[in-house]
C-alpha positions in Angstrom: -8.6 -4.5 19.9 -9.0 -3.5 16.5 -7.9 -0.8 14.9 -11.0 1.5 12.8 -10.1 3.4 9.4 -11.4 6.4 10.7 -8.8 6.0 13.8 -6.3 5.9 11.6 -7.3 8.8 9.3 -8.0 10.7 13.0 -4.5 10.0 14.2 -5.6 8.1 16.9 -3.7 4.9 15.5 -0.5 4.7 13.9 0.0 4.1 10.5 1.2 1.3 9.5 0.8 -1.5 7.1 -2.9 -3.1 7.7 -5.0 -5.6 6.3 -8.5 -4.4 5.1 -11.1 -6.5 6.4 -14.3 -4.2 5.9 -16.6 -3.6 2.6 -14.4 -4.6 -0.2 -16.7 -1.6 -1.9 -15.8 1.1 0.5 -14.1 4.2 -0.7 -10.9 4.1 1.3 -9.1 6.8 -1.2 -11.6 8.9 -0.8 -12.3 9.0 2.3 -8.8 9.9 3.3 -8.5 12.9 1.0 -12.1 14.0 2.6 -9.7 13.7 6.4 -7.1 15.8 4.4 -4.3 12.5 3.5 -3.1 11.9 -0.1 -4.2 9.1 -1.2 -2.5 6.6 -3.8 -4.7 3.3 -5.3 -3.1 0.3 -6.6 -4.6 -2.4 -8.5 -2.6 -5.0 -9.6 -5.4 -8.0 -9.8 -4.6 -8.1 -13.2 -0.8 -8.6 -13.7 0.4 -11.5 -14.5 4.1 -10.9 -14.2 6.4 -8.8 -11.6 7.6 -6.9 -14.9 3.0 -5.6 -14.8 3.7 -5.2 -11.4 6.2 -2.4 -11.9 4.3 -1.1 -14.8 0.9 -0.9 -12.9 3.0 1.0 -9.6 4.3 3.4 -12.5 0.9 4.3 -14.2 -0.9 4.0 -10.7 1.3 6.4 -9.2 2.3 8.6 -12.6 5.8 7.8 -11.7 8.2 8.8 -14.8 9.1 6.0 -17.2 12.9 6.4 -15.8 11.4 5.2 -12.2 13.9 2.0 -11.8 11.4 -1.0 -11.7 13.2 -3.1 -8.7 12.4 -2.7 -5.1 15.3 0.1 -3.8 14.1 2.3 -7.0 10.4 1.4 -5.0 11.7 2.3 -1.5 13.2 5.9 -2.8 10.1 6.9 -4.7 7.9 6.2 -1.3 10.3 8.4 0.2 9.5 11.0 -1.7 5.8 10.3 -2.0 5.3 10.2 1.8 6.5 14.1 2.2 2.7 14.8 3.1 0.6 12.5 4.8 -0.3 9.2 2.5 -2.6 6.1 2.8 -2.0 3.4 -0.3 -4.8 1.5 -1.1 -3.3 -1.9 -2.7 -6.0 -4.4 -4.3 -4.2 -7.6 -5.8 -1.2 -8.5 -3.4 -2.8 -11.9 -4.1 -2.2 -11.7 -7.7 1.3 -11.0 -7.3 2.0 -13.1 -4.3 0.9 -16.5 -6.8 3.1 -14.6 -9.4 6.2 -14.9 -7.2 5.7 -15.5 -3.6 8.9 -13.9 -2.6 8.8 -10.5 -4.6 5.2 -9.8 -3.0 7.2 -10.6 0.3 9.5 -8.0 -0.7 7.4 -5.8 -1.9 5.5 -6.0 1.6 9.0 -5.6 3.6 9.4 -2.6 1.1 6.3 -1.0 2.4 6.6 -1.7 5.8 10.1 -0.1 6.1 8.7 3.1 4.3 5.7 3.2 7.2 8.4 2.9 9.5 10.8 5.8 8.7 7.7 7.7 7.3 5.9 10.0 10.2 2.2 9.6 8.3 2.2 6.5 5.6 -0.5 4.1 6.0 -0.7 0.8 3.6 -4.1 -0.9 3.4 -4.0 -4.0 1.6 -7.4 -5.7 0.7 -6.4 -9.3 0.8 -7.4 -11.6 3.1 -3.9 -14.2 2.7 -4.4 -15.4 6.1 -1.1 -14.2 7.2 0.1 -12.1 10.2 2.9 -9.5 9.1 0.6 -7.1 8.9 0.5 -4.6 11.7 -3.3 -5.1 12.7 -6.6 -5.0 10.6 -8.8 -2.4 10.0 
C-alpha cells in the first residue's frame, strides 16, 4: 500500500524520504504549512553545476553565505532546520543527478540520514528516476 500526502502530514505515516508521484502542480508547501509543518521548496531544475546546486540550497533555504557548500555543512544545517516539524519539497534531483550522478546520490544519502535521526522531516522529491531508495511514494 501506498502511502497518501495527507497521511503523512496527519501522522499516520512516517516521514521519510518519498518520491512524489501525484499532480506535478499540486501545492505540497502549502499544504503542509495549512497541517501546521514548515515547509522548505527546492528547485534546482535549472543548475547546471554541483557549485548551482549549493547556491540554489543557500538562497532556497536563506542559509548565510558562510553555510559550507559540501554535504556535512548540508547534514548540520538540516539539523538545525528540522527543530520543528519540516517537509522539503525538491523539484530537479534529475538535473543534478545528470550533473554528477554520485553527488545527487549523496545528496539523497544526506537526506535520508537527516529523516532518520530527525523525529518529523519528510523529503518529497518530484522525480520519477525510476529508482527504489526511496522510502515509498506518495
Amino acid at each position: 500500500m501506498t502511502a497518501s500526502y495527507t497521511s503523512l502530514l496527519e501522522g499516520s505515516t512516517s516521514p521519510g524520504l518519498f518520491s512524489w508521484r501525484g499532480d506535478p502542480e499540486r501545492d505540497l508547501v502549502g499544504e503542509a504549512e495549512t497541517a501546521g509543518w514548515r515547509a522548505l521548496h527546492l528547485d534546482t531544475t535549472d543548475v547546471h553545476s554541483v557549485e548551482a546546486f549549493y547556491d540554489e540550497v543557500t538562497t532556497a533555504w536563506g542559509l548565510p553565505s558562510w553555510f559550507g557548500r559540501n554535504l556535512d555543512a548540508l547534514f548540520d544545517v538540516l539539523g538545525d532546520l528540522t527543530v520543528t516539524p519540516l517537509v522539503l519539497v525538491w523539484d530537479g534531483l534529475r538535473e543534478l543527478s545528470a550533473i554528477d550522478p554520485m553527488q545527487a546520490a549523496a545528496v539523497l544519502d544526506v537526506l535520508r540520514d537527516a529523516a532518520g535521526q530527525a523525529t518529523s522531516f519528510a523529503v518529497i522529491v518530484r522525480d520519477d528516476l525510476g529508482v527504489s531508495e526511496f522510502d515509498g511514494l506518495l
